[in-house]
Backbone as a chain_set.jsonl record, in Angstrom:
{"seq": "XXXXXXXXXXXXXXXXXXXXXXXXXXXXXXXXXXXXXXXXXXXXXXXXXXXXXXXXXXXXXXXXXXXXXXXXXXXXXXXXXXXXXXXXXXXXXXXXXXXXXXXXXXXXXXXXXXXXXXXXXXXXXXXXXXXXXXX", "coords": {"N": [[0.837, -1.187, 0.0], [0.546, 2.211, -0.674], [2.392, 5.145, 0.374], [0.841, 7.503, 0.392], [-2.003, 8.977, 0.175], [-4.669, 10.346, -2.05], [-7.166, 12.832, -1.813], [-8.779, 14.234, -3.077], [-9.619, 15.924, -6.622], [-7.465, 18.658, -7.119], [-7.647, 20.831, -8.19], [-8.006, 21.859, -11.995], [-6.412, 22.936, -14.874], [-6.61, 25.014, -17.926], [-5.473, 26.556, -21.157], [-6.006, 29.196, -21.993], [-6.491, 31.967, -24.437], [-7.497, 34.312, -24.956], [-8.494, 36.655, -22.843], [-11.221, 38.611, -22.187], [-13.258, 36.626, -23.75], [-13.174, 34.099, -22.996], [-13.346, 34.727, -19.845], [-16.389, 35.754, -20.008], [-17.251, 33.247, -21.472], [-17.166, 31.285, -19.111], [-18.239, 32.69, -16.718], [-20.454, 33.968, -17.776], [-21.545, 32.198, -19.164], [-21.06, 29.109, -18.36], [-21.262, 29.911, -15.787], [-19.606, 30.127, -13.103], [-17.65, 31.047, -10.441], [-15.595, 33.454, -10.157], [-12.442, 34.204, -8.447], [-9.483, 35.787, -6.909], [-6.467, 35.443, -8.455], [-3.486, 33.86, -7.132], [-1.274, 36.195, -5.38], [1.314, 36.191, -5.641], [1.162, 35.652, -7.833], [3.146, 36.08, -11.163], [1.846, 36.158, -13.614], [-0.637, 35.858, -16.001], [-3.704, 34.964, -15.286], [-6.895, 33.298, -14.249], [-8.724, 32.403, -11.885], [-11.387, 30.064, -10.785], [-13.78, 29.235, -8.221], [-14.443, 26.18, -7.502], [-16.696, 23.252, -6.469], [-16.189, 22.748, -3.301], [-13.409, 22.918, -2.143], [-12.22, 23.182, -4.438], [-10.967, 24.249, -7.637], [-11.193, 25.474, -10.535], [-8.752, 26.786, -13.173], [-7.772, 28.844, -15.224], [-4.981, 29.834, -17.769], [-3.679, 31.95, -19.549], [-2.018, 32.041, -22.695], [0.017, 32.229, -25.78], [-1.023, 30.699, -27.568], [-3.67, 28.516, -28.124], [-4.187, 25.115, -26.736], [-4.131, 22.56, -28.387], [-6.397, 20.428, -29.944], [-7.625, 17.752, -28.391], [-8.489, 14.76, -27.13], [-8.6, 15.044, -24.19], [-9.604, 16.344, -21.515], [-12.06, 18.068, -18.926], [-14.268, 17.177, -16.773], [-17.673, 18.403, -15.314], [-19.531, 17.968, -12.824], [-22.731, 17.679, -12.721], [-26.487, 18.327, -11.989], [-29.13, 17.702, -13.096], [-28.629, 17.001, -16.413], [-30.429, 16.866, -18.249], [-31.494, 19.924, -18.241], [-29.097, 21.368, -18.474], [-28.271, 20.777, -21.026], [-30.778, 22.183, -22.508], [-29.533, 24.86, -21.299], [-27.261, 25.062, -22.668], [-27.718, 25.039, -25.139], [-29.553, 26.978, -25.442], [-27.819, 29.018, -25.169], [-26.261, 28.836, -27.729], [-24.756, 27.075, -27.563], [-22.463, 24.749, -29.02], [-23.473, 21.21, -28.786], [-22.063, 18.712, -27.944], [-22.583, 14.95, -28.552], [-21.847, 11.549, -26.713], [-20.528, 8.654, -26.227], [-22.241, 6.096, -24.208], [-22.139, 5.426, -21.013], [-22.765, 3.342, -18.715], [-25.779, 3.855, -16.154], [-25.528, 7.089, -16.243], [-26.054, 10.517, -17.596], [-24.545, 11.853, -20.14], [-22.435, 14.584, -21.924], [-20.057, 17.031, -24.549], [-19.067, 20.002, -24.706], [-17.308, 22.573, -25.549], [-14.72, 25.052, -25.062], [-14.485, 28.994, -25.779], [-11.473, 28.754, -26.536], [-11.496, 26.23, -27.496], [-11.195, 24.131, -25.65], [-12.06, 20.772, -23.854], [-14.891, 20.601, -22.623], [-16.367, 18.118, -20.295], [-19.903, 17.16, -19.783], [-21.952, 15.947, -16.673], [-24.179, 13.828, -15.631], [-24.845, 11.33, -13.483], [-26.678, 8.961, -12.504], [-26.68, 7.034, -10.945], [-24.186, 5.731, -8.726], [-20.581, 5.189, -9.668], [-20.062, 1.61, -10.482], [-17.914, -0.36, -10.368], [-17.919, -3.393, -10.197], [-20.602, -4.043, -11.501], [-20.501, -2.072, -13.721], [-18.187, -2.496, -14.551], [-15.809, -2.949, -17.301], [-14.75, -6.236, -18.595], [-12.06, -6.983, -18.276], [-8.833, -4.778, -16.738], [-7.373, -2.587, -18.932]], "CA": [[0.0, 0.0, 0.0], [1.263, 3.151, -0.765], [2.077, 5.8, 1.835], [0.112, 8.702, -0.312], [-3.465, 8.99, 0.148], [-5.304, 11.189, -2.479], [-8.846, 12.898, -1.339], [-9.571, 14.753, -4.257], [-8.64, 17.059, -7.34], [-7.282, 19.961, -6.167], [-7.875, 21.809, -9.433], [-7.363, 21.775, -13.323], [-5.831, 23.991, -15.509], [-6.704, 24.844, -19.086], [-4.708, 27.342, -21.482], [-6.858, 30.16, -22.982], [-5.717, 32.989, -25.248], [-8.238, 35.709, -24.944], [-9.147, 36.86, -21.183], [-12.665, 38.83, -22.149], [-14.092, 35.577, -24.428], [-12.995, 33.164, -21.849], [-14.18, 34.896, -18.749], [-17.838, 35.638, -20.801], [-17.851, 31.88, -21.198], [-16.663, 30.753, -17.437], [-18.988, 33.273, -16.025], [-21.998, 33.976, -18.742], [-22.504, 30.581, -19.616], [-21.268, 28.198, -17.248], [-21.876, 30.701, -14.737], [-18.604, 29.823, -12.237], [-17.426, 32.31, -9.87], [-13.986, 33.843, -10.453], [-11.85, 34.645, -7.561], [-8.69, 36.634, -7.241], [-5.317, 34.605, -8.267], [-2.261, 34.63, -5.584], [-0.535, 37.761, -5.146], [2.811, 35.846, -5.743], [1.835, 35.312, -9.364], [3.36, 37.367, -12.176], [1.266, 35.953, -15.147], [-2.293, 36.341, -16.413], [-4.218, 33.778, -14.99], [-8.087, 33.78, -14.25], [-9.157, 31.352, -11.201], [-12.647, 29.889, -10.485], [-14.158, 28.785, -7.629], [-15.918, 25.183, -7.882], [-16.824, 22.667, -5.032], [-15.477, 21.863, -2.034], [-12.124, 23.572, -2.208], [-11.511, 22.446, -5.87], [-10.696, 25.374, -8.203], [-10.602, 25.707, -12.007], [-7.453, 27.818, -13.549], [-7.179, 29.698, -16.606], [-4.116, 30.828, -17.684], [-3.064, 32.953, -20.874], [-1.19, 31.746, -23.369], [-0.209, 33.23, -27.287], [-1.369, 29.962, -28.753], [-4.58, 27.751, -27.696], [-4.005, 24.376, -26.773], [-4.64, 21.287, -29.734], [-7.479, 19.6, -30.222], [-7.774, 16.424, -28.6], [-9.789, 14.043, -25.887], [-8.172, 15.487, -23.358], [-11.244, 17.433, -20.791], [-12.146, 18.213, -17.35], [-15.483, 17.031, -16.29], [-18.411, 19.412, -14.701], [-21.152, 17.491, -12.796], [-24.566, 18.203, -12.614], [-27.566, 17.401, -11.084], [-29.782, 17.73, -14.303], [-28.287, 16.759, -17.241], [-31.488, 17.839, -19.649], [-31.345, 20.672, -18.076], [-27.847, 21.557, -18.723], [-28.424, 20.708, -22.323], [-31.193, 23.218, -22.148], [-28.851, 25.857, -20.801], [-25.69, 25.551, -23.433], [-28.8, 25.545, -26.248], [-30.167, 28.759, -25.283], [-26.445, 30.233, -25.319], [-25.893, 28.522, -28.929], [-22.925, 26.217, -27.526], [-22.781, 23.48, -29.552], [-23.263, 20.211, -27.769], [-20.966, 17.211, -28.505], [-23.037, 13.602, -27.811], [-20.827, 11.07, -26.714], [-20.585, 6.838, -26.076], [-22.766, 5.572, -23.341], [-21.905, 4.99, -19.771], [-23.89, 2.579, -17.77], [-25.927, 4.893, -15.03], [-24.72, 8.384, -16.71], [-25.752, 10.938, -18.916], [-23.136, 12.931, -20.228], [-21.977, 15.544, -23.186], [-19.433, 17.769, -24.529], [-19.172, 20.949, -25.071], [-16.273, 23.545, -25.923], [-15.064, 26.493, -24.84], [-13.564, 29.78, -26.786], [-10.481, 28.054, -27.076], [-11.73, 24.728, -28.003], [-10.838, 23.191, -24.668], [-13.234, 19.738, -24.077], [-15.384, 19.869, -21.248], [-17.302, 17.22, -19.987], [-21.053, 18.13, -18.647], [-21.867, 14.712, -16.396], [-25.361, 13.607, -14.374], [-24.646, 10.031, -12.65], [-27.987, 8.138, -12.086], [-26.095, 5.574, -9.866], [-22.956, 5.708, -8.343], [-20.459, 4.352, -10.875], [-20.133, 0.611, -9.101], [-16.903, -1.249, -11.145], [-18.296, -4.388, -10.321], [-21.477, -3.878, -12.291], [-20.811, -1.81, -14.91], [-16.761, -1.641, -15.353], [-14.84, -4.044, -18.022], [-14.1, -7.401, -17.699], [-11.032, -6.579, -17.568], [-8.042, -3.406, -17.226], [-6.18, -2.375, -20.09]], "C": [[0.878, 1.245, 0.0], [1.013, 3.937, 0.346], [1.713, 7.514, 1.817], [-1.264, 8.504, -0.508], [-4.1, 10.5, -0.454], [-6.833, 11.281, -2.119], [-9.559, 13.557, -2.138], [-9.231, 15.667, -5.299], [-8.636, 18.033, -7.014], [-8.072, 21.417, -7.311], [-7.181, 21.454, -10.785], [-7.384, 23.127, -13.838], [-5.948, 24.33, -17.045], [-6.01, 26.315, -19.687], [-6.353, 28.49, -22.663], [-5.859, 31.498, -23.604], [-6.485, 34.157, -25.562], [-9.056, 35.944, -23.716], [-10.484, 37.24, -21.661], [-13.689, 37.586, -22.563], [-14.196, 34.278, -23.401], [-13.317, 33.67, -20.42], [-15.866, 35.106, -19.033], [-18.086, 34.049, -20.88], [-17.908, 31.089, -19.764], [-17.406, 30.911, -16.756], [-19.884, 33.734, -16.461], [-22.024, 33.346, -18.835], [-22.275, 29.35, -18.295], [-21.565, 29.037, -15.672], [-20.846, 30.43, -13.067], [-18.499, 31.333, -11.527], [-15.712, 32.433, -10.009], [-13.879, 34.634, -9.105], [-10.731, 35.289, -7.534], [-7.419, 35.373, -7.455], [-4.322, 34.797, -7.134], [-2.242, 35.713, -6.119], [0.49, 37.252, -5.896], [2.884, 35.711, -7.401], [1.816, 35.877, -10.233], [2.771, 37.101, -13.928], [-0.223, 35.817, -15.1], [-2.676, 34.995, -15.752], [-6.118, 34.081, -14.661], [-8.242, 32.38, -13.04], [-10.61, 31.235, -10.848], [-13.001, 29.073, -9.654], [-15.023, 27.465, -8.015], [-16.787, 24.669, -6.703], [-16.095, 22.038, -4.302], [-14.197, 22.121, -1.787], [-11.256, 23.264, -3.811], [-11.614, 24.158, -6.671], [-10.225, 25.067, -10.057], [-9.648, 26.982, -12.166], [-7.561, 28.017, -14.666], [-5.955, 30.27, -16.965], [-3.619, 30.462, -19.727], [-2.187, 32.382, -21.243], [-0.707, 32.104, -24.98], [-0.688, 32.239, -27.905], [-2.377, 28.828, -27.741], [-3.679, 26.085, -27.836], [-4.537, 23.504, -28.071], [-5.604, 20.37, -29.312], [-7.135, 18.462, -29.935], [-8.569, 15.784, -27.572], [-9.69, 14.302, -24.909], [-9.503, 16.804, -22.858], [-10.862, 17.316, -19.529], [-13.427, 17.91, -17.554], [-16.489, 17.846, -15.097], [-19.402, 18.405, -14.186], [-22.231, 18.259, -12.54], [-25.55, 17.75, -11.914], [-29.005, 17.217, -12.241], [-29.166, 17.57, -15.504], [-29.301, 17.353, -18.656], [-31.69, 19.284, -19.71], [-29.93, 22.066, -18.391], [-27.879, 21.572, -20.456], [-28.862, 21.754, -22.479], [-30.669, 24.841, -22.448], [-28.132, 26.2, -22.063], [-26.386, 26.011, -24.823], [-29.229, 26.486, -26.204], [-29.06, 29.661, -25.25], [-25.78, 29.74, -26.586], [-24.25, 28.059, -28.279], [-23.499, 25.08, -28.199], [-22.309, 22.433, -28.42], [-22.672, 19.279, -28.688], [-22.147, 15.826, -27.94], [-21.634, 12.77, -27.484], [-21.392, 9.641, -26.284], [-20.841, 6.847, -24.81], [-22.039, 5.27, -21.929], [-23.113, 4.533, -18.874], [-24.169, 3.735, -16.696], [-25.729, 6.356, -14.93], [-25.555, 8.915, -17.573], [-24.824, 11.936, -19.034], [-23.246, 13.511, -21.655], [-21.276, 16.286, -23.245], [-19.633, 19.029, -24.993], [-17.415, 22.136, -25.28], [-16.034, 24.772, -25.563], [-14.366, 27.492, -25.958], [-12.429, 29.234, -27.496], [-10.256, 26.4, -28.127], [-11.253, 23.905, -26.447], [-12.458, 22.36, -24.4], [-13.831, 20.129, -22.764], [-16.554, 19.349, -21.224], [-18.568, 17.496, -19.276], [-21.675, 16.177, -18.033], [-23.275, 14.626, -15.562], [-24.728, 11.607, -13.943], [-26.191, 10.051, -11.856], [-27.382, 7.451, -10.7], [-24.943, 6.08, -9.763], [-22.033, 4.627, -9.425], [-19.563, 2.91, -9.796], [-18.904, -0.367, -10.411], [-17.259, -2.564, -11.168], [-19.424, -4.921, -10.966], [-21.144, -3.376, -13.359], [-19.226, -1.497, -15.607], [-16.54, -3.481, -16.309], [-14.441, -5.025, -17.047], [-13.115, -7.952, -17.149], [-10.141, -5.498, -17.449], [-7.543, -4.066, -18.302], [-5.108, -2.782, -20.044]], "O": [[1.905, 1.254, 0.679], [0.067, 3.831, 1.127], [2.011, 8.412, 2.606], [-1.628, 7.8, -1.45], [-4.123, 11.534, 0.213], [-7.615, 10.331, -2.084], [-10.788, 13.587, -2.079], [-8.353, 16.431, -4.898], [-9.653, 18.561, -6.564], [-8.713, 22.451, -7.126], [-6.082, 20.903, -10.84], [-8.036, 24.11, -13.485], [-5.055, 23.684, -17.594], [-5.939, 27.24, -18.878], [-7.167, 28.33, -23.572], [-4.74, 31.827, -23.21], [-6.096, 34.947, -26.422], [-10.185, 35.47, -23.592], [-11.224, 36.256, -21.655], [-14.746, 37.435, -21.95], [-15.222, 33.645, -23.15], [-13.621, 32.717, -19.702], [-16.614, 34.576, -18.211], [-19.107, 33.603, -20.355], [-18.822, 30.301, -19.52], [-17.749, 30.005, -15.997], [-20.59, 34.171, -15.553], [-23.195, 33.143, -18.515], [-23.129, 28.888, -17.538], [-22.067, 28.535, -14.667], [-21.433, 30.562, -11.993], [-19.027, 32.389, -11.876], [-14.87, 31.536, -9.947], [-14.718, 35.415, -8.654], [-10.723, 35.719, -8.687], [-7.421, 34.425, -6.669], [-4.352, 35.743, -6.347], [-2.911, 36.18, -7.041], [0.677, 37.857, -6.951], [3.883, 35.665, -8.119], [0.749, 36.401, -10.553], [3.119, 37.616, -14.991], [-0.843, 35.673, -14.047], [-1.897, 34.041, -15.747], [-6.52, 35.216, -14.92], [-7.808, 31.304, -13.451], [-11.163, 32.303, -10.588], [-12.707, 27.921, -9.973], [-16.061, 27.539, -8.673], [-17.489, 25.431, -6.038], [-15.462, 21.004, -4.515], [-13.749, 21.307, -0.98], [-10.059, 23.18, -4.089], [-12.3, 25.065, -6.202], [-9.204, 24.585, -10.549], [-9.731, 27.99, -11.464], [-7.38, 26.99, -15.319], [-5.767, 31.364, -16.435], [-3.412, 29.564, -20.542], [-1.342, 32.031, -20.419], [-1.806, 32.352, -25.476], [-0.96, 32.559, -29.062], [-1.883, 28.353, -26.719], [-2.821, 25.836, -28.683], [-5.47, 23.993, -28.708], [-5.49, 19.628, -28.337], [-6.447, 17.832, -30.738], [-9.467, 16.503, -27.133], [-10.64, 13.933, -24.218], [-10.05, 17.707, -23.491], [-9.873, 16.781, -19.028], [-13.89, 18.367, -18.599], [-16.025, 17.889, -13.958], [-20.16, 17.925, -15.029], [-22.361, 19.425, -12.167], [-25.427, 16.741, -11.219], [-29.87, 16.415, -11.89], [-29.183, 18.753, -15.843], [-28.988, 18.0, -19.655], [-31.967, 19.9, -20.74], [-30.003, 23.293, -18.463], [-27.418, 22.563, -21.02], [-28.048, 22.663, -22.637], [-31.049, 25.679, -23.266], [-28.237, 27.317, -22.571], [-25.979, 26.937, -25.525], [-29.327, 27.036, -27.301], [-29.209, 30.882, -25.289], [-24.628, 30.162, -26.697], [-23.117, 28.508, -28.455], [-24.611, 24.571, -28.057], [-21.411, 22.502, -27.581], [-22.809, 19.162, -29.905], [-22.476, 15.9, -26.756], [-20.533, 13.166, -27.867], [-22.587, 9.496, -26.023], [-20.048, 7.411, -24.055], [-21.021, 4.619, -22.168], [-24.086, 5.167, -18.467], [-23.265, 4.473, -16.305], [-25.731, 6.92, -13.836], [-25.995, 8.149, -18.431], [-24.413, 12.706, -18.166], [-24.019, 13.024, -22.48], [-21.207, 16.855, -22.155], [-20.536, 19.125, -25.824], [-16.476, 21.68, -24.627], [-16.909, 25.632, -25.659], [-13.765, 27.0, -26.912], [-12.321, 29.199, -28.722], [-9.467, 25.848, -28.894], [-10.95, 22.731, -26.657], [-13.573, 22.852, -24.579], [-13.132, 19.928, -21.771], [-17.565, 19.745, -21.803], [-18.468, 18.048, -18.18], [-21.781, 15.286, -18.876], [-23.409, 15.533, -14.74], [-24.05, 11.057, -14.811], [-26.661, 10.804, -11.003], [-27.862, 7.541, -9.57], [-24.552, 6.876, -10.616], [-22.49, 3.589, -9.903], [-18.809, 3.048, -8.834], [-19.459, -1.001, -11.309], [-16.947, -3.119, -12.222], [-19.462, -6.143, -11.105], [-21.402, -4.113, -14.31], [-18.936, -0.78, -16.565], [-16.939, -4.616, -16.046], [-14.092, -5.071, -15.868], [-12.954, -8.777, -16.25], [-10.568, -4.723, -18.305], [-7.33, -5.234, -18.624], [-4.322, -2.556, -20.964]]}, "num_chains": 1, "name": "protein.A"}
């Protein structure tokens, strides 16, 4: 057993390249709260409050990250509802491949970064609904 016990993500970090378009989406659409970054730090950054001491990060960069599967996941407690929401702000929604007990979808932000919008019916239970076996 290892002698490192993780309790939860502390925070993720995604690279944006235009502060006004990316705080309008953060905080007009997904509707997050932005807080102040340290003091100590000397580069653009944008931080957002989530739950439970977890924190999304923004930070400035001259060139958007590349397109690929790479996301952060948002849960929800409505999922149709959430749909709903990103439809009435013309975000395009992404569908995506089934998860037992789940609904889920993607969506994009300014930059193109993936994020995941998630409802969980059930707790996800590995012994029910994971592979028969790891990778």
């Amino acid at each position: 057993m290892s002698g490192i016990r993780f309790t939860h993500i502390d925070h993720c970090s995604v690279l944006i390249t235009d502060l006004a378009k990316a705080r309008a989406f953060y905080v007009g659409v997904l509707g997050l709260t932005e807080i102040p970054k340290p003091k100590t730090f000397d580069f653009v950054a944008l931080w957002f409050r989530l739950a439970d001491g977890q924190t999304l990060h923004l930070l400035q960069k001259p060139q958007p990250d590349t397109r690929s599967p790479r996301h952060f996941a948002l849960r929800v407690p409505d999922v149709g509802a959430a749909r709903e929401h990103f439809r009435a702000h013309r975000v395009e929604i992404q569908e995506t491949g089934p998860i037992p007990h789940c609904d889920r979808f993607f969506v994009f932000d300014p930059d193109g970064n993936r994020i995941e919008i998630i409802q969980w019916m059930e707790p996800y239970d590995p012994a029910e609904s994971g592979a028969a076996r790891l990778d």
